[in-house]
Every structure is written in C-alpha cells, then in structure tokens.
N, C-alpha and C positions, 0 to 999 in steps of 0.2 A: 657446375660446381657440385659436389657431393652432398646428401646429406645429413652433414658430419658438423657437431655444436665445434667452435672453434677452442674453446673455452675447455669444456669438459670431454672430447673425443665423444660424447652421444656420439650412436651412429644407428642405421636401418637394424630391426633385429629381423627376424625371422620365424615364425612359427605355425600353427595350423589352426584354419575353419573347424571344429566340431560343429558336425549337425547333431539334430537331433535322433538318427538313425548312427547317430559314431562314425559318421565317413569323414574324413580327415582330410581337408585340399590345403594345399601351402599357400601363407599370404606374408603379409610382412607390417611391420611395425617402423611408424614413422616415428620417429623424436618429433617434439614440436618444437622446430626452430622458425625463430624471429630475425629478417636482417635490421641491423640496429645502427645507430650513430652513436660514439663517443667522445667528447671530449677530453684529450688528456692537457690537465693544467701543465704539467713540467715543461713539456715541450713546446705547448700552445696550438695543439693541431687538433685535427679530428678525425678517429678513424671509423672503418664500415665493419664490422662483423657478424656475423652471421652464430648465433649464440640460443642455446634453449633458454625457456621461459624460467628451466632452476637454474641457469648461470645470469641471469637477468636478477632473481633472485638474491644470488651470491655476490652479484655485480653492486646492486643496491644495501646491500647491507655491509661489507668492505671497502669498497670502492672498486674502482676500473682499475687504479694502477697495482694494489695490492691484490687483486685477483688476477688479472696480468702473469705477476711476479710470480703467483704462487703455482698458476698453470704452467708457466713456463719451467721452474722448477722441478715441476712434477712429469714434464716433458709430455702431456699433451696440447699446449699451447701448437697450434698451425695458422701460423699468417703468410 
C-alpha cells in the first residue's frame, strides 16, 4: 500500500540533502502515517485506516464520521 494519509491525501514529497559544501542529493519526505482502528457508531463496525498523526488530530477533535464526510466531500477520502 502506498504511503498516502487516507484522510487528507498526505503523500511522499520529495526534495534535496544540502551539505555543508552545497551538494545537493535527492531524498524524500515521509508523511507520518499511523495505521489505526475506528469505530463508527452508525453502522456499528470498525474500520482500519491508515491516516497522519494531523488527521488523528482532526479525527479527535470532529469526530471519525464528520471527518469522513468532509474528506469525502472534498474528494481526497481513498478507502
């Protein structure tokens, strides 16, 4: 699986080592994603996703199904 917040489309960036002499090598930038457990009360299940530590964040302070709604909305929600 990629990694990619399911939540907010985080994904790998990309960018460069400066040394101290300015040589410049390419590395890349992880997101810090968590896989996590939810439960959603409506439906009474529980699901798995794989979300950063700031949609954990947004997750705790909204909730899972209004954050959900609103990723999905916004069309980076990927289940």
């Amino acid at each position: 699986m990629a990694k990619v917040c399911q939540i907010t489309g985080k994904r790998t960036r990309v960018g460069n080592n400066v040394s101290h002499a300015n040589n410049k090598t390419k590395r890349k930038f992880f997101p810090n994603l968590q896989k996590k457990r939810f439960f959603i009360p409506s439906t009474g299940e529980w699901i798995t996703m794989k979300v950063s530590t700031s949609a954990l964040r947004t997750i705790n302070k909204n909730g899972i199904e209004a954050t959900i709604r609103k990723a999905y909305e916004k069309g980076t929600l990927s289940i």
